[in-house]
Backbone atoms as SQL, in Angstrom:
CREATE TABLE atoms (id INTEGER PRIMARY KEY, chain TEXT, resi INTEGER, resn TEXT, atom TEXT, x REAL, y REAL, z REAL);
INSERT INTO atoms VALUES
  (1, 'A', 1, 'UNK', 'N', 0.847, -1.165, 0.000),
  (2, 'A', 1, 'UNK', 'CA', 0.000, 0.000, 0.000),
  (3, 'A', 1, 'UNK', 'C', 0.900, 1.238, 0.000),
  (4, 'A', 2, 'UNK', 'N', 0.524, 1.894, -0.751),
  (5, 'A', 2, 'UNK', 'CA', 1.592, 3.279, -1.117),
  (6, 'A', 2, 'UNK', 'C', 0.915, 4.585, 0.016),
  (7, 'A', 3, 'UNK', 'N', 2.220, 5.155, 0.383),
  (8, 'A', 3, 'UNK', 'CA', 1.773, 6.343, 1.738),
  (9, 'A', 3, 'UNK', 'C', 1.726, 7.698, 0.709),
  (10, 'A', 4, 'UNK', 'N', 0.881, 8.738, 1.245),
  (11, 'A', 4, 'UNK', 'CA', 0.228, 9.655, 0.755),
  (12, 'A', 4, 'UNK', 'C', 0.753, 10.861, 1.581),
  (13, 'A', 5, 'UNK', 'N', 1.507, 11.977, 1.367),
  (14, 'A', 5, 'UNK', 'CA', 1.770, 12.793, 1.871),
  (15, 'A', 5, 'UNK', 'C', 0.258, 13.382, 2.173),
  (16, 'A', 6, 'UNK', 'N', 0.416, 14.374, 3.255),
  (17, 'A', 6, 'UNK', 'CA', -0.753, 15.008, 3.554),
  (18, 'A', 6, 'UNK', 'C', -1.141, 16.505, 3.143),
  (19, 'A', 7, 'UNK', 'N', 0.142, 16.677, 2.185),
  (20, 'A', 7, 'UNK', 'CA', -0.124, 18.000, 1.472),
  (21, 'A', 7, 'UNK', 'C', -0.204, 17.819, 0.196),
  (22, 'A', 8, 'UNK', 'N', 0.001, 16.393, -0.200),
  (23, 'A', 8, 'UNK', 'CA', -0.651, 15.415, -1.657),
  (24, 'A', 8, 'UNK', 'C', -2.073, 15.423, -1.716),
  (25, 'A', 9, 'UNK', 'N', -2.996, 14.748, -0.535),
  (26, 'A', 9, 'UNK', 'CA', -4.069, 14.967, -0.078),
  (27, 'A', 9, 'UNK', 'C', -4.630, 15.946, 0.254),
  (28, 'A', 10, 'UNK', 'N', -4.374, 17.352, 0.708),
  (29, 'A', 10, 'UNK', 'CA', -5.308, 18.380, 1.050),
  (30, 'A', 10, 'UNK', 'C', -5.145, 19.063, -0.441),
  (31, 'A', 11, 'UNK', 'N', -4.278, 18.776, -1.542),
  (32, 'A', 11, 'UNK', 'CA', -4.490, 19.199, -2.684),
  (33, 'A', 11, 'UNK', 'C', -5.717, 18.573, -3.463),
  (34, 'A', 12, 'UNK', 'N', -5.537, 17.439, -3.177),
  (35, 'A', 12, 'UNK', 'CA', -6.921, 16.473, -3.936),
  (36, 'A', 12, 'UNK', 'C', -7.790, 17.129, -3.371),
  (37, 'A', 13, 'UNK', 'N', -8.080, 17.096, -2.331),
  (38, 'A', 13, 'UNK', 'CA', -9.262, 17.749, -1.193),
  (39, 'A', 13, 'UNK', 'C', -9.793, 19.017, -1.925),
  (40, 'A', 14, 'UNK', 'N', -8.744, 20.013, -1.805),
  (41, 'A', 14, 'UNK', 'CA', -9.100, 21.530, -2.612),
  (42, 'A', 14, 'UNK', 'C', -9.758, 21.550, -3.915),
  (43, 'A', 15, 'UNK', 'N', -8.524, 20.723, -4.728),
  (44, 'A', 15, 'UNK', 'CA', -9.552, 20.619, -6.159),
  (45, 'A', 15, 'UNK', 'C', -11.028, 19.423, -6.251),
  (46, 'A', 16, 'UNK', 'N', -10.946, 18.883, -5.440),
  (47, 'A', 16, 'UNK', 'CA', -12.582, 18.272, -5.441),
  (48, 'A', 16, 'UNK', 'C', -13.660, 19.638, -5.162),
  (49, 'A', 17, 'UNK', 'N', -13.357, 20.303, -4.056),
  (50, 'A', 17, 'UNK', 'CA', -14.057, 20.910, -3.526),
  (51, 'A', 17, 'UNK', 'C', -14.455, 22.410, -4.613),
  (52, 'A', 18, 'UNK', 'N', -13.103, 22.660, -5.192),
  (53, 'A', 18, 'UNK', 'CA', -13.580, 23.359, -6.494),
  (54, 'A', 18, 'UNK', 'C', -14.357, 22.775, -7.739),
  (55, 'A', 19, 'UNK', 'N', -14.298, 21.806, -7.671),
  (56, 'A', 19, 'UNK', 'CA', -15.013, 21.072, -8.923),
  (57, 'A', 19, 'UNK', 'C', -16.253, 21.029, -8.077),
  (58, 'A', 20, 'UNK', 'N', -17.132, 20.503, -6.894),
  (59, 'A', 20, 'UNK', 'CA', -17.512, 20.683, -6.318),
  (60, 'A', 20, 'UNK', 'C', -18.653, 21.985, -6.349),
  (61, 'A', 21, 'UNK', 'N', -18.252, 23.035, -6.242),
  (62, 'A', 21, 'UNK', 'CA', -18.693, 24.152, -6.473),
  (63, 'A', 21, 'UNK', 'C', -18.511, 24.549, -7.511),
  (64, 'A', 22, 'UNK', 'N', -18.032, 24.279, -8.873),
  (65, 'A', 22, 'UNK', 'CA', -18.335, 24.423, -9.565),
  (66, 'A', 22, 'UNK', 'C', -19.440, 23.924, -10.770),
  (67, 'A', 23, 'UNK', 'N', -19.687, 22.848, -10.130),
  (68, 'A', 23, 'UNK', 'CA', -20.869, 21.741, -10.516),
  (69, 'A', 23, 'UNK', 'C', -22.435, 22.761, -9.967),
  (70, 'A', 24, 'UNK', 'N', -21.751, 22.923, -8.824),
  (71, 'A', 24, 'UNK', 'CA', -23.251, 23.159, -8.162),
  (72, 'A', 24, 'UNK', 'C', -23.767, 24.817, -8.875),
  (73, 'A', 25, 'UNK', 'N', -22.617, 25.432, -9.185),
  (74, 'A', 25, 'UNK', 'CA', -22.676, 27.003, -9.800),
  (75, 'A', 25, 'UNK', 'C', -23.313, 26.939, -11.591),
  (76, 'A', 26, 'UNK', 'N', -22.939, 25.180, -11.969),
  (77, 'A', 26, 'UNK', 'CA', -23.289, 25.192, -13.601),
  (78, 'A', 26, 'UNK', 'C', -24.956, 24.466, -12.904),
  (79, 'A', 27, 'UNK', 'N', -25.417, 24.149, -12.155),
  (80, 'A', 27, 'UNK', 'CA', -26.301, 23.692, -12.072),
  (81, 'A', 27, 'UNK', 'C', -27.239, 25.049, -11.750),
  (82, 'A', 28, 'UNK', 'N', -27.006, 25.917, -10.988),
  (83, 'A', 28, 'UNK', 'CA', -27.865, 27.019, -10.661),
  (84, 'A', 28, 'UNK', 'C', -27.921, 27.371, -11.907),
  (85, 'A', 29, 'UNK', 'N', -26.782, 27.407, -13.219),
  (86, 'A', 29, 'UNK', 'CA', -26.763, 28.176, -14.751),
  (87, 'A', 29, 'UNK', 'C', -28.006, 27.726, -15.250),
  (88, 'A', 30, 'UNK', 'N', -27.992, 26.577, -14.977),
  (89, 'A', 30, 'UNK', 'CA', -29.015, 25.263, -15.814),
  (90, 'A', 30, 'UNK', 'C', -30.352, 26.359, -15.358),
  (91, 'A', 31, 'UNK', 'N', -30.506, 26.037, -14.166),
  (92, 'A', 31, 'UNK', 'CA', -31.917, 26.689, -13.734),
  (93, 'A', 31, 'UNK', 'C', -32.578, 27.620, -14.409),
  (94, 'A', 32, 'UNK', 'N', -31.217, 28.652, -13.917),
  (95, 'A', 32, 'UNK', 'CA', -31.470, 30.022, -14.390),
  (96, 'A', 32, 'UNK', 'C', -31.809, 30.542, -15.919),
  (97, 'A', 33, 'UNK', 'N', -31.133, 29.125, -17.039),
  (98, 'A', 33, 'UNK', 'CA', -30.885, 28.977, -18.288),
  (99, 'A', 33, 'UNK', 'C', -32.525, 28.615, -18.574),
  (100, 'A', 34, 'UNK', 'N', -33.191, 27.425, -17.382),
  (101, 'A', 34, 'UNK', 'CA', -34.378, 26.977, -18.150),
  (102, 'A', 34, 'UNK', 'C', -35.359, 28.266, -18.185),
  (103, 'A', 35, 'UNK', 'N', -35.018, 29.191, -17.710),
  (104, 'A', 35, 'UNK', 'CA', -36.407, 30.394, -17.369),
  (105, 'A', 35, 'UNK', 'C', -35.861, 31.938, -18.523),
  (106, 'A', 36, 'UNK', 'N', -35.118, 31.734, -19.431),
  (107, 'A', 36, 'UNK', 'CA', -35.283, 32.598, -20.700),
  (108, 'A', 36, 'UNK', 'C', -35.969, 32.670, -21.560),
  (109, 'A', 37, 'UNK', 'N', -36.189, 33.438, -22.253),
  (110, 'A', 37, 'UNK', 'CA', -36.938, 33.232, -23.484),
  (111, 'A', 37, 'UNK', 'C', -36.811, 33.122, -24.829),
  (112, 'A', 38, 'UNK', 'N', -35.876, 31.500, -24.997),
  (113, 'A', 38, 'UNK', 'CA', -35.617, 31.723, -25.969),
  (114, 'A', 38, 'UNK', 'C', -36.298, 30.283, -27.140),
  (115, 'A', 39, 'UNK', 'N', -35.980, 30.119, -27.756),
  (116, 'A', 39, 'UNK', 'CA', -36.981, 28.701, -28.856),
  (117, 'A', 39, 'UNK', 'C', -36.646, 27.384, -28.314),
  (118, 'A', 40, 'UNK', 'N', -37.186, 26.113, -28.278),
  (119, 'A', 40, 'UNK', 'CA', -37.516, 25.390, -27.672),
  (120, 'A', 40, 'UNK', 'C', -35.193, 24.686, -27.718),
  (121, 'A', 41, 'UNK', 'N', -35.625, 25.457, -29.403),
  (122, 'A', 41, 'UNK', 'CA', -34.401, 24.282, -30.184),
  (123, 'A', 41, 'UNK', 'C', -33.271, 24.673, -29.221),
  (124, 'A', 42, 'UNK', 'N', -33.410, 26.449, -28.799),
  (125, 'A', 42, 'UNK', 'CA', -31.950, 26.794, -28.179),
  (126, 'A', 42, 'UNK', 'C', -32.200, 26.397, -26.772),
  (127, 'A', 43, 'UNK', 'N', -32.989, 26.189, -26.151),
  (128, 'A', 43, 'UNK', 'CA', -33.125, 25.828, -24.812),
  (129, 'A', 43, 'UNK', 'C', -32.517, 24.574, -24.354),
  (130, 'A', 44, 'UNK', 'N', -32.218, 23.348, -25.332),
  (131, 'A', 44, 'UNK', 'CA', -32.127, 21.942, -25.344),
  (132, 'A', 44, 'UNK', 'C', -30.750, 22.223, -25.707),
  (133, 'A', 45, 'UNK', 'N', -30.315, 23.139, -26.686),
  (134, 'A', 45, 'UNK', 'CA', -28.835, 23.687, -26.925),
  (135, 'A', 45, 'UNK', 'C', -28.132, 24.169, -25.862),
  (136, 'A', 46, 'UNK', 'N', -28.496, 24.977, -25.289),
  (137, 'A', 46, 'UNK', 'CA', -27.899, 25.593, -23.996),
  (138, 'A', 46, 'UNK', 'C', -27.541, 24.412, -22.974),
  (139, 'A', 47, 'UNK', 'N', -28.944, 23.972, -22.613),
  (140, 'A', 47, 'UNK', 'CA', -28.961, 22.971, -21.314),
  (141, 'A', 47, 'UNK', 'C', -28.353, 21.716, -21.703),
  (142, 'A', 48, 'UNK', 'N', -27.704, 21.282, -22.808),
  (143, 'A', 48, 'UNK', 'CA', -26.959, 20.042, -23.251),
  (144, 'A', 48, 'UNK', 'C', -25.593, 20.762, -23.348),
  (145, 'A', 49, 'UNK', 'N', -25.208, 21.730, -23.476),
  (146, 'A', 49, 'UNK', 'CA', -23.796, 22.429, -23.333),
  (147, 'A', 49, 'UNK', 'C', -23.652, 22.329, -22.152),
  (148, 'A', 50, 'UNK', 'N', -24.322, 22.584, -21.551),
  (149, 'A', 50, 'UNK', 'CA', -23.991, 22.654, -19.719),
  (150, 'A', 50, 'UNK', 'C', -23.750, 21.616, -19.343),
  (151, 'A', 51, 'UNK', 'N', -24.908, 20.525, -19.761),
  (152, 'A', 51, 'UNK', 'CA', -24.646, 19.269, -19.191),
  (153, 'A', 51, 'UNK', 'C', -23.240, 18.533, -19.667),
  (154, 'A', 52, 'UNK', 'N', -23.405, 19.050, -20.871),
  (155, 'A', 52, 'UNK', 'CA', -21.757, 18.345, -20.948),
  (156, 'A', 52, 'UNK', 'C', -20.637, 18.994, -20.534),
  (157, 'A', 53, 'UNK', 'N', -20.353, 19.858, -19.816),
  (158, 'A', 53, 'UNK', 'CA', -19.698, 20.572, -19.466),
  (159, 'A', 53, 'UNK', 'C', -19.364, 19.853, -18.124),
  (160, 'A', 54, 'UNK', 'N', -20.759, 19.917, -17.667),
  (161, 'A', 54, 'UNK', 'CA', -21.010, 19.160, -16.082),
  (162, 'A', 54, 'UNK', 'C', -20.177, 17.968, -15.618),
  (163, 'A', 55, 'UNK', 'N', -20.604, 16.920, -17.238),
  (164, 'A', 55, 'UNK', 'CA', -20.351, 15.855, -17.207),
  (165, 'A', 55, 'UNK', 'C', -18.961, 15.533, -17.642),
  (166, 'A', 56, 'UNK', 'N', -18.320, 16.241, -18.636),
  (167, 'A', 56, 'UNK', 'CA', -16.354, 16.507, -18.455),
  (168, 'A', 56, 'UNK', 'C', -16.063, 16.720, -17.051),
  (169, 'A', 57, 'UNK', 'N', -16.284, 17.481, -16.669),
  (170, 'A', 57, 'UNK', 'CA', -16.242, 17.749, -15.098),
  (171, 'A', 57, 'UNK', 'C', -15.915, 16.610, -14.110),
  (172, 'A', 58, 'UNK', 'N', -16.807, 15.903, -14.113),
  (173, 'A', 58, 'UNK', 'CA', -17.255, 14.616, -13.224),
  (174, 'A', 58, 'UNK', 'C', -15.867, 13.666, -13.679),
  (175, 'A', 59, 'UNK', 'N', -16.202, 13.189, -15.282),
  (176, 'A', 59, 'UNK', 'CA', -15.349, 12.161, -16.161),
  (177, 'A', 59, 'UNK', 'C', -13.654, 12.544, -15.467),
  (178, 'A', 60, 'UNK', 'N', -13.402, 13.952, -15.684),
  (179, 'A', 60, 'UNK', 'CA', -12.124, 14.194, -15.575),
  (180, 'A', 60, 'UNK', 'C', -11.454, 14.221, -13.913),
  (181, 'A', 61, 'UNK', 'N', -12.258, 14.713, -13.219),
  (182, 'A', 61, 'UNK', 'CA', -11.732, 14.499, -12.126),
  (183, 'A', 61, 'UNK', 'C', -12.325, 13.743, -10.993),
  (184, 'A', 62, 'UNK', 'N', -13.737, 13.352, -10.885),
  (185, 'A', 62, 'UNK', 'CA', -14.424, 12.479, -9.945),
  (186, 'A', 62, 'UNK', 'C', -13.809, 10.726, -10.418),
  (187, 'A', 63, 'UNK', 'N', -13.545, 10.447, -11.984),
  (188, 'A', 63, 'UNK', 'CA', -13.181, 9.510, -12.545),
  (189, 'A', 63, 'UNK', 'C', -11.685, 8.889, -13.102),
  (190, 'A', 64, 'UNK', 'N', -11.504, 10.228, -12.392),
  (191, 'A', 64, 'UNK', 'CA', -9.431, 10.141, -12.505),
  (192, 'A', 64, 'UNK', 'C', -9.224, 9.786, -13.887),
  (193, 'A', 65, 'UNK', 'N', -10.114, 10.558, -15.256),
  (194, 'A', 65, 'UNK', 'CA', -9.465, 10.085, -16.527),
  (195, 'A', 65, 'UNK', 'C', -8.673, 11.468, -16.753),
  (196, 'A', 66, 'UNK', 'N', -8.307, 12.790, -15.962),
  (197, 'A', 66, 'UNK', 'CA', -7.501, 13.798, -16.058),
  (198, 'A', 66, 'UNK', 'C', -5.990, 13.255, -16.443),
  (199, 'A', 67, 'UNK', 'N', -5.721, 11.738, -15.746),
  (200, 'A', 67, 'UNK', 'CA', -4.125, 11.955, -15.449),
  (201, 'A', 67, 'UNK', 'C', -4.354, 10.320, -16.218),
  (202, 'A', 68, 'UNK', 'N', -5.118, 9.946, -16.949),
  (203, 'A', 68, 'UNK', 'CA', -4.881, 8.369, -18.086),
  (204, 'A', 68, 'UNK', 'C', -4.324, 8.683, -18.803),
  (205, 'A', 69, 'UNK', 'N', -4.038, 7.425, -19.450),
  (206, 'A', 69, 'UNK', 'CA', -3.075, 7.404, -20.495),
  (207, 'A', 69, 'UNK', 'C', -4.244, 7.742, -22.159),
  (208, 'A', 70, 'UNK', 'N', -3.088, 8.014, -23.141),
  (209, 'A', 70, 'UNK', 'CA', -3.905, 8.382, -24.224),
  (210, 'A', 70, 'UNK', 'C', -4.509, 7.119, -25.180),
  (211, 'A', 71, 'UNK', 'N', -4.556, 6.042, -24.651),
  (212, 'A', 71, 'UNK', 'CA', -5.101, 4.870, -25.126),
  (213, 'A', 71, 'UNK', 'C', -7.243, 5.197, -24.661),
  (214, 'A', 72, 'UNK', 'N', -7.041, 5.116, -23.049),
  (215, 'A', 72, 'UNK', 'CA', -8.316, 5.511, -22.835),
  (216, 'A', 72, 'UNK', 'C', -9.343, 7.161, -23.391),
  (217, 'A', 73, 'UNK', 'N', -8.372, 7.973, -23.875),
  (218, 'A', 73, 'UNK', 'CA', -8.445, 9.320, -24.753),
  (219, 'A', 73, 'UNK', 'C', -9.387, 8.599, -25.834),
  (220, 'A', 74, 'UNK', 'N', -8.396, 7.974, -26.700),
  (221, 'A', 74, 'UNK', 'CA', -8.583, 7.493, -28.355),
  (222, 'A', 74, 'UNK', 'C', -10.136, 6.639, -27.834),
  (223, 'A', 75, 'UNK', 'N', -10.143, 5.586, -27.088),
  (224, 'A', 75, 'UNK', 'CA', -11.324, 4.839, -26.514),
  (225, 'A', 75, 'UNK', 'C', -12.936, 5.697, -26.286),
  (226, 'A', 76, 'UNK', 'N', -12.394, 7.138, -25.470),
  (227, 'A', 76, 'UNK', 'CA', -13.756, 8.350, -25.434),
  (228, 'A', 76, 'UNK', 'C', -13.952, 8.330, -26.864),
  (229, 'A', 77, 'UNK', 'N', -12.593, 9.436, -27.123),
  (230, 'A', 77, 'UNK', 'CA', -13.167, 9.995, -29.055),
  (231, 'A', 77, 'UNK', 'C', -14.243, 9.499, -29.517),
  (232, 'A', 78, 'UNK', 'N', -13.730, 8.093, -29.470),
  (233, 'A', 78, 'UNK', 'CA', -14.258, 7.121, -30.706),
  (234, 'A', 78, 'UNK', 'C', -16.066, 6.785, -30.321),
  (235, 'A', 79, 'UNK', 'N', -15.854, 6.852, -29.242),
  (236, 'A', 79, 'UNK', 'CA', -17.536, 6.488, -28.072),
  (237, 'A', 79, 'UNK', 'C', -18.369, 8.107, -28.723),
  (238, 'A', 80, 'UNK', 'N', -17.550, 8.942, -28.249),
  (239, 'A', 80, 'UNK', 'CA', -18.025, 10.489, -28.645),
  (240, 'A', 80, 'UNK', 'C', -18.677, 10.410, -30.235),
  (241, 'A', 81, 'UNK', 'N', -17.378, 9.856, -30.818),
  (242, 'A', 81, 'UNK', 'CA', -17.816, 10.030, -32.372),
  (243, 'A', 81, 'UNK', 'C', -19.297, 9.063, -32.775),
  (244, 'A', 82, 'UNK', 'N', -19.069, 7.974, -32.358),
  (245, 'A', 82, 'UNK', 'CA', -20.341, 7.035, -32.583),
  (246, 'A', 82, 'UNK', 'C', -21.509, 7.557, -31.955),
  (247, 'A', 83, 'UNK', 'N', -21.176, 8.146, -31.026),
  (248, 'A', 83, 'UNK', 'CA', -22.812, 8.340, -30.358),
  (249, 'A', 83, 'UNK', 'C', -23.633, 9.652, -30.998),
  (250, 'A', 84, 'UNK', 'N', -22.478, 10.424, -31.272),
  (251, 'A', 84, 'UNK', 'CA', -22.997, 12.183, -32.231),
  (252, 'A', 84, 'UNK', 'C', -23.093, 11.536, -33.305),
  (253, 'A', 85, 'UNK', 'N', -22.264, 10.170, -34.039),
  (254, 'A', 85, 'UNK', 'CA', -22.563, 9.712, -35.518),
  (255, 'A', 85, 'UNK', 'C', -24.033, 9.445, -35.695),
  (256, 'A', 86, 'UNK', 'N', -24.614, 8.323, -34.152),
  (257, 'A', 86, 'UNK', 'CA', -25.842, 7.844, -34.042),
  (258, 'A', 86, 'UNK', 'C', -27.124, 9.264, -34.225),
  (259, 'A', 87, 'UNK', 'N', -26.634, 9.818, -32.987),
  (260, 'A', 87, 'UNK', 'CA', -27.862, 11.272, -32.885),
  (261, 'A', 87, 'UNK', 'C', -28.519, 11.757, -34.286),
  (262, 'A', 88, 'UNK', 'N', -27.203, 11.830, -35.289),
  (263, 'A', 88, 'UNK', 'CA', -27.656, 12.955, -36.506),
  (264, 'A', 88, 'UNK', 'C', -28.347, 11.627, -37.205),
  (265, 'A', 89, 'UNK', 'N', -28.118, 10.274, -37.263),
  (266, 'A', 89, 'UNK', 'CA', -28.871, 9.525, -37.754),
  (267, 'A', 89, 'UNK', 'C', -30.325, 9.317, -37.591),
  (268, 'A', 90, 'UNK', 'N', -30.404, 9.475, -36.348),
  (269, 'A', 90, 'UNK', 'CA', -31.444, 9.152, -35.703),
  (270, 'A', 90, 'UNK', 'C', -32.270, 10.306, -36.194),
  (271, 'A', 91, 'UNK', 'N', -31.867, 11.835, -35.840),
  (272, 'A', 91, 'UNK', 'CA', -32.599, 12.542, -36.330),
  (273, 'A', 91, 'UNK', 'C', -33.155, 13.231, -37.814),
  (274, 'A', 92, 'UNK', 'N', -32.004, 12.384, -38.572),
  (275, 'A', 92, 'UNK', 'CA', -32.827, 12.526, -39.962),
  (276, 'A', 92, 'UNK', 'C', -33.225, 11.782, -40.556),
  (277, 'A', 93, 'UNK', 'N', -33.278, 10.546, -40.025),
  (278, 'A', 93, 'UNK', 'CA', -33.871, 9.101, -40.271),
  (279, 'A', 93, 'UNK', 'C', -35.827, 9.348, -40.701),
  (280, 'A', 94, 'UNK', 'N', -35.833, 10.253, -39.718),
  (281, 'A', 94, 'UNK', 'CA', -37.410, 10.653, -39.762),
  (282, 'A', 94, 'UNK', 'C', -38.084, 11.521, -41.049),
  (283, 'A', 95, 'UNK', 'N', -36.863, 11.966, -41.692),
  (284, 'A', 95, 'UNK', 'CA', -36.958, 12.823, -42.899),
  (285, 'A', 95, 'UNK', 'C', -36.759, 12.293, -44.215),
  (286, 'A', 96, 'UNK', 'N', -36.049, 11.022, -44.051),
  (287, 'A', 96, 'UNK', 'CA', -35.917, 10.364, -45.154),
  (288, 'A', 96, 'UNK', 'C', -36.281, 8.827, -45.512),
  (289, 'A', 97, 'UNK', 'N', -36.827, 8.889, -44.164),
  (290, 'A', 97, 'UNK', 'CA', -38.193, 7.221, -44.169),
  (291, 'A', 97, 'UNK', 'C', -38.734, 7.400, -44.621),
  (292, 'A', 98, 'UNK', 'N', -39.501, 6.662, -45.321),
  (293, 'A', 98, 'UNK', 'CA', -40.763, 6.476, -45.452),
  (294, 'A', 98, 'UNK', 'C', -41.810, 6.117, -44.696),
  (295, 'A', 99, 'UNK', 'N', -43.472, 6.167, -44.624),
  (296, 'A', 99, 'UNK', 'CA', -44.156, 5.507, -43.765),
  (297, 'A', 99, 'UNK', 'C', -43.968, 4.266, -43.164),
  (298, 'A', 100, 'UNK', 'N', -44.168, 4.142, -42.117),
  (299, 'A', 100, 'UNK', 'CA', -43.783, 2.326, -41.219),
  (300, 'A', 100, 'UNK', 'C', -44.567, 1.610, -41.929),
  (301, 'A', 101, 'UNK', 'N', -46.047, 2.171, -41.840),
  (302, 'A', 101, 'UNK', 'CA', -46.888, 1.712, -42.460),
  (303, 'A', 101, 'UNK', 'C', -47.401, 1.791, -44.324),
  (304, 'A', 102, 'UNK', 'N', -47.376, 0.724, -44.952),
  (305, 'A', 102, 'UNK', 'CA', -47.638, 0.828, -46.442),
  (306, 'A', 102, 'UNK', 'C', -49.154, 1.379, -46.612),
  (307, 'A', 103, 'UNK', 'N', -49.336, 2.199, -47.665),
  (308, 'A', 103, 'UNK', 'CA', -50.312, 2.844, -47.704),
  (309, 'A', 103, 'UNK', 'C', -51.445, 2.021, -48.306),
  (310, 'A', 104, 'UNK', 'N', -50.860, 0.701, -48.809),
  (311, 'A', 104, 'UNK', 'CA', -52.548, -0.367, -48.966),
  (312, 'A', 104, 'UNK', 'C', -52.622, -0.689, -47.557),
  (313, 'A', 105, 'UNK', 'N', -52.429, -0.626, -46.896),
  (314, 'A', 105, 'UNK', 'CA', -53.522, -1.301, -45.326),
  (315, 'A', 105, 'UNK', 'C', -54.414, -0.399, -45.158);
């Protein structure tokens, strides 16, 4: 078992506690973000920027991928890329289907 200086530790401590408050400061944003007036499309824009913001947040330092190696990097990308590849599919899938249903029934 490896020993931990205690000024190793009150550093971890500090930056949790800033990430910490800074979570809780993008979460009041969120709030404050849902009560503008702006179109449905930018509202879901805003509040998904945040959330991912939130959620780097968490990944990088609640999940210790700040200090991995660049194998687990290339591993996100690629998760990142497939899942934004999936989204735009998904959402124009609806534009360039056709009915589920055939129009003799």
């Amino acid at each position: 078992m490896s020993t931990h200086n205690t000024e190793d530790m009150l550093k971890h401590i500090k930056i949790y506690i800033v990430i910490f408050f800074a979570l809780a400061v993008l979460t009041v944003v969120t709030v404050w973000a849902s009560y503008i007036h702006v179109s449905e499309w930018l509202h879901v824009t805003i509040a998904m920027s945040i959330a991912s913001v939130k959620g780097g947040l968490v990944v990088a330092y609640f999940m210790h991928l700040i200090s991995e190696k660049k194998l687990i990097y290339a591993v996100l990308i690629l998760t990142a890329f497939f899942f934004i590849f999936m989204l735009i599919v998904t959402m124009t899938a609806s534009e360039t289907m056709g009915p589920l249903v055939p129009d003799f029934w």
